[in-house]
VMD Tcl script that draws the C-alpha trace (Angstrom):
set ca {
  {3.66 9.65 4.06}
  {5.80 8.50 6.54}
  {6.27 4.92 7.82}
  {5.35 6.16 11.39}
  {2.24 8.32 10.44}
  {1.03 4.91 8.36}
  {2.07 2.68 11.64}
  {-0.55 5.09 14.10}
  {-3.38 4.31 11.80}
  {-5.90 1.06 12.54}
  {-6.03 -1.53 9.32}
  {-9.43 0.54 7.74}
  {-7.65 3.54 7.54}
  {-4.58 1.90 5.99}
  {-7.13 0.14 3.13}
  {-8.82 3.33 2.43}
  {-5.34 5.27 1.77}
  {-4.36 2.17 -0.09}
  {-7.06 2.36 -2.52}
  {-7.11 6.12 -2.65}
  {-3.41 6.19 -3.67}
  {-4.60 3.41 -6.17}
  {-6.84 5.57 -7.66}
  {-4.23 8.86 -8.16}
  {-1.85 6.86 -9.52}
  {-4.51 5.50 -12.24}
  {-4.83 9.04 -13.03}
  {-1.55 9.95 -13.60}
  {-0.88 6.64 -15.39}
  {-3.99 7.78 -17.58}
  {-2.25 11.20 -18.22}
  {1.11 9.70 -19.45}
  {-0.98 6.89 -21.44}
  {-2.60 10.09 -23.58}
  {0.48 11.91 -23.91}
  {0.03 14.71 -21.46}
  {2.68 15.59 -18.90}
  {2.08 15.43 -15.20}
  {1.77 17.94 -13.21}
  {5.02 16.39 -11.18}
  {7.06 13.57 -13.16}
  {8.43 12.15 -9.56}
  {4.55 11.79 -7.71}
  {4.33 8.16 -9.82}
  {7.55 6.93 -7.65}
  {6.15 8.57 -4.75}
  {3.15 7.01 -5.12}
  {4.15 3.77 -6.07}
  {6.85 3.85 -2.51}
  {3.90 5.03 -0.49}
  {1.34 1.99 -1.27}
  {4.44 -0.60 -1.36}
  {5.10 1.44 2.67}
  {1.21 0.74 3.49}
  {1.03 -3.18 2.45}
  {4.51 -4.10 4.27}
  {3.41 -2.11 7.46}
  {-0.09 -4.11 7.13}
  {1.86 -7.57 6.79}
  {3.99 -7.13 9.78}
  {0.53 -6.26 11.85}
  {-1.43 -9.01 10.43}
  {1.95 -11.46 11.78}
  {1.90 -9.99 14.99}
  {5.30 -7.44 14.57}
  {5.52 -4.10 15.99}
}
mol new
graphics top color blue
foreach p $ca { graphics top sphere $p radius 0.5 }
foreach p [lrange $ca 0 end-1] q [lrange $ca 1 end] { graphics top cylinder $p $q radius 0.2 }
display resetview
């Protein structure tokens, strides 16, 4: 997602994507754990950018930034 989709949504919406991107990323960490190949090697990163995206854009709101 991008940082301006994430910025247009209010702080429940940002902690449900937060722990539903939590919860896909367990599942493809579960996948490589076993031994089986994930569907797409490069989602992990993605993931992994997208949830560190959703906790600095909640920081800055919780101090006030734009």
């Amino acid at each position: 997602m991008k940082a301006k989709e994430l910025r247009a949504m209010n702080d429940l919406d940002l902690g449900n994507k937060i722990m539903e991107l939590r919860k896909e990323l367990m599942k493809v960490n579960s996948q490589i754990a076993i031994g089986t190949a994930p569907k797409s090697p490069g989602k992990v990163r993605e993931i992994k950018r997208t949830i560190a995206r959703i906790i600095t854009i909640s920081n800055e709101k919780q101090k006030g930034g734009t």
